[in-house]
N, C-alpha and C positions, 0 to 999 in steps of 0.2 A: 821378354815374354816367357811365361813358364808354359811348356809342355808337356802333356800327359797323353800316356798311349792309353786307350779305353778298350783295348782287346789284347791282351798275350795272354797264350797259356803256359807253362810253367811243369815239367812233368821230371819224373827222374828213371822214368824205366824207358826202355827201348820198345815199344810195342804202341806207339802213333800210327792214325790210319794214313794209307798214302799220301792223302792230299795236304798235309805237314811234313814237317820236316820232320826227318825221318830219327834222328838220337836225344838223347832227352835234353833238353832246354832248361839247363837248372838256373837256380838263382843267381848264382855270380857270373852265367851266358847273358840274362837277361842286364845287369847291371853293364859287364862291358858295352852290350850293343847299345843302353840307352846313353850311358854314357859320353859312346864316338857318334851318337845320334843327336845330344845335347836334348836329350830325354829330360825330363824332372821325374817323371813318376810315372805307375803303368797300373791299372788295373786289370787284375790277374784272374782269369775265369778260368778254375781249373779245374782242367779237360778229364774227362770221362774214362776212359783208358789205362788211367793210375788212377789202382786203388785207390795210393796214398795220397792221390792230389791235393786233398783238403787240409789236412796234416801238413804239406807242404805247403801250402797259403800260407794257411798259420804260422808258420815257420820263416819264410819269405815276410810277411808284416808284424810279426815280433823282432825280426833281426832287424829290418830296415822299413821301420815305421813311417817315414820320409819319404818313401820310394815307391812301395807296395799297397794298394788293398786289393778287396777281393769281395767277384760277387760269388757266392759260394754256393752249393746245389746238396742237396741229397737225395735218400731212392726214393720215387713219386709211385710209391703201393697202396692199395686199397688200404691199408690200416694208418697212413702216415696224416698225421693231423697236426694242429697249429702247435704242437708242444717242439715237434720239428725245427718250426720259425725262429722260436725264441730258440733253444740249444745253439742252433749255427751262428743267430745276431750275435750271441753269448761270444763267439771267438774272437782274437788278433785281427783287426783292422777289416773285417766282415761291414762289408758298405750297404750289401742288397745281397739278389739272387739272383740264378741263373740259370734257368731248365732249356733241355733237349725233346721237340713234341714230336717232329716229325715220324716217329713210328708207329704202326697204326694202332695200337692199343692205349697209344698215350694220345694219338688223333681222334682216337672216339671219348675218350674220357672228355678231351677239351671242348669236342664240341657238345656234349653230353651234359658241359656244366658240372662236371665232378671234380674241378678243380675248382670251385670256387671259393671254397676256403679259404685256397692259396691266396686268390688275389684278394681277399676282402682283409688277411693277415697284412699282405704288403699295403693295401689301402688304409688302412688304420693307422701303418707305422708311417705311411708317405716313404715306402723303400722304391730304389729301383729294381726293374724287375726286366732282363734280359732273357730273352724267350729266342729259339734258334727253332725259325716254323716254316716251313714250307710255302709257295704262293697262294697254292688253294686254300692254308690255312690263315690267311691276312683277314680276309673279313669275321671271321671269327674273333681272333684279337681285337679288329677295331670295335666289336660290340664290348668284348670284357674292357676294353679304355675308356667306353663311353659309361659304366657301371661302375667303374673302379677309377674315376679321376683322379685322384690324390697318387697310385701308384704310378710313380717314374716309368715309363715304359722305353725299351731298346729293341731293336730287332735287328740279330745280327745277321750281319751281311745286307742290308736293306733286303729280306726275304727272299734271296739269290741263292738256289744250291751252292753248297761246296765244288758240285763236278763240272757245273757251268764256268769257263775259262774264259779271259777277254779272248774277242770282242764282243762276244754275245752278252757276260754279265754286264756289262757296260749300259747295253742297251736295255735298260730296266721293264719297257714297254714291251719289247721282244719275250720277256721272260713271265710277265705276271700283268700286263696290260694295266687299266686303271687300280688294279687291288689294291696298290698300299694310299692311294687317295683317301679311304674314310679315315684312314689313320691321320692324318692330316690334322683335322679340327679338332682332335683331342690334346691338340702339341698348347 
């Protein structure tokens, strides 16, 4: 059976927020570990933190096309439009994308509908589209999946903070009660 890990990031500076691992995770970390893990392949969302992360995707699935993609992100500012989309599909082993919402400027735009661009770009190419959102922000998501069918949808960490630690993540109900339910019928 081949396995693929569907979350590593990949970084090469030391400035990871606590809740990683704290020195950079380069490419030949990530090779050993999948390795002695009997890993096949990882796809690689890379982390916010390093400037260069994206650069280094590139890099990591040029060198080991076999091994690496990458859902890939850039800055979500008032002027960023679908020319954005295509530039990044444009790179080395670029499978989809991957945005950070939960901050509240980027929590109003989502529910505001100002990303809709984004997802009508990814619903056109049928890309996945990995979103890192808060609980409160689940049913918003589930209305953009009922709008945008054809886009792949992820939601990392099943919409579990970061700072939430077992056993409470664990307990999905504890954390965000029925929300990720209308997500559901879009699967």
């Amino acid at each position: 059976m081949q396995i693929t890990d569907a979350q590593i990031h990949l970084w090469a500076n030391d400035k990871a927020p606590p809740h990683h691992w704290r020195k950079p995770f380069r490419i030949k970390d990530a090779l050993r570990e999948m390795d002695a893990a009997g890993i096949a392949g990882a796809v690689n969302h890379p982390p916010n933190w390093d400037t260069d992360g994206m650069e280094y995707a590139a890099q990591a699935a040029w060198t080991h096309p076999d091994r690496f993609a990458t859902l890939g992100w850039f800055p979500l500012d008032e002027t960023t439009n679908e020319d954005a989309v295509e530039a990044l599909m444009a790179q080395p082993g670029m499978k989809g994308m991957r945005f950070i919402l939960p901050m509240p400027d980027m929590s109003a735009r989502l529910k505001a509908g100002k990303l809709d661009w984004l997802w009508a770009a990814a619903d056109a190419r049928a890309l996945p589209m990995g979103l890192f959102v808060m609980p409160q922000q689940i049913p918003i998501v589930a209305e953009i999946a009922a709008r945008f069918p054809r886009m792949r949808l992820l939601i990392d960490h099943l919409g579990v903070p970061p700072s939430v630690k077992l056993p409470q993540a664990a307990d999905g109900r504890a954390q965000h009660g029925d929300r990720r339910f209308p997500l559901c019928q879009h699967a």
